[in-house]
N, C-alpha and C positions, 0 to 999 in steps of 0.2 A: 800368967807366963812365969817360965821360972827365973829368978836374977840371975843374971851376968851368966845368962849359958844364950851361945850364940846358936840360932838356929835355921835349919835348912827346910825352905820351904817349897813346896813344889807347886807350882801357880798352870793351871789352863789358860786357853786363851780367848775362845766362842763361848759368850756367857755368861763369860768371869772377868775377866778385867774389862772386854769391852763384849757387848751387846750381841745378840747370836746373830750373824748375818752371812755367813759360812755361805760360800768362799767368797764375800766378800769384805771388808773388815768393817765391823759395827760399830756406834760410836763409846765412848769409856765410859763404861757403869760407875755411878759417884762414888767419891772416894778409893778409886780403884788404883791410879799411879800414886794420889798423895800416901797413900798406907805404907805402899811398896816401897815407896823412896824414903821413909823413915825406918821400915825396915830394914831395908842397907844401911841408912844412915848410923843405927843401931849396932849394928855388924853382922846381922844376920844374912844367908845366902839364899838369896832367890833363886829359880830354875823351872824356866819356861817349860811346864808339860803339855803339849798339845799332839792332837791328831795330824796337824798340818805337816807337808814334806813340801821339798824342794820350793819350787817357786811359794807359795803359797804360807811357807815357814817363814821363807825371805824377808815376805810381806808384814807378817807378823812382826819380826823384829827389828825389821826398820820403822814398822810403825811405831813401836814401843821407846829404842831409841830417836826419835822424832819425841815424843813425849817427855824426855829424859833420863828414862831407865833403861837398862843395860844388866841384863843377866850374868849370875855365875857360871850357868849351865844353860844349855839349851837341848832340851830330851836327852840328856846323859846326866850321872849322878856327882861325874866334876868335867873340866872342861876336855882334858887329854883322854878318857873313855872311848875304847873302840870297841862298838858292837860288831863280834865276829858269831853268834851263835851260842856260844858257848858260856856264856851267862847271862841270866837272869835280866827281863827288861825291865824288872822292879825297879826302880832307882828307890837308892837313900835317900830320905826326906823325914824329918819331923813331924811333917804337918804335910798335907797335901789341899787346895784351896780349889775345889772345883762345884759348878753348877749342877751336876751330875751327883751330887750327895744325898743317901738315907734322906729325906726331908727337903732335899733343894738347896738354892743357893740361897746361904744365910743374908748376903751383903757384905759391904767393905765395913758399913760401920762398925755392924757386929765382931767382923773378925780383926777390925781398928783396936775397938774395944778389948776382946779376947786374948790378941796377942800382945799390946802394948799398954793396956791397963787404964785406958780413959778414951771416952770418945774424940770423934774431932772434929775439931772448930767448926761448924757450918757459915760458910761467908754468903754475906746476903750480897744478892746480886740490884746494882742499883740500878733502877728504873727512873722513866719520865720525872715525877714526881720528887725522885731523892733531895733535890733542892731545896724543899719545904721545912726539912727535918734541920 
């Protein structure tokens, strides 16, 4: 990643952050919100890109805020963007983060990794047993 350049990242939502289950919503692919929320934390700008409309978008981003993240954009390239036609639905982004890529979807770890320069944490989940330790 480059230092101290804030970036704009375009994130899907079936596949990618959480599990393909279209339409209805899948459970969070690991390390999918912890990445995200460091990457804001960072000051980089997220921007929900999905297929999903109306009701079904809704759902998306109340799921996501339910999680605790909260996009810059949602399918627009800043938040006051009106799609009239007459330009381009490309949005700006840096990076775009989807399931759908040359090769598949990499993972959060990988793209943990990639864009913030070390893995993260895996926290072991305690079981029955954990007492013994």
């Amino acid at each position: 990643m480059l230092p101290n350049k804030h970036l704009i990242i375009a994130i899907d939502f079936d596949g990618t952050i959480v599990e393909d289950a279209y339409p209805n919503i899948g459970k969070p692919m690991i390390f999918a919100f912890e990445t995200m929320k460091k990457l804001q934390s960072e000051g980089h700008r997220l921007i929900l890109w999905t297929y999903r409309t109306e009701k079904k978008l809704q759902e998306a981003v109340d799921f996501c805020k339910q999680q605790g993240l909260e996009f810059y954009a949602i399918n627009k390239s800043y938040p006051e963007e009106e799609f009239d036609g007459k330009i381009s639905r490309k949005i700006n982004a840096t990076f775009f983060v989807d399931d759908r890529n040359i090769g598949g979807f990499i993972g959060w770890t990988a793209i943990h990794k990639l864009l913030l320069n070390y893995e993260p944490e895996i926290k072991k989940k305690k079981g029955f047993f954990s007492f013994l330790k």
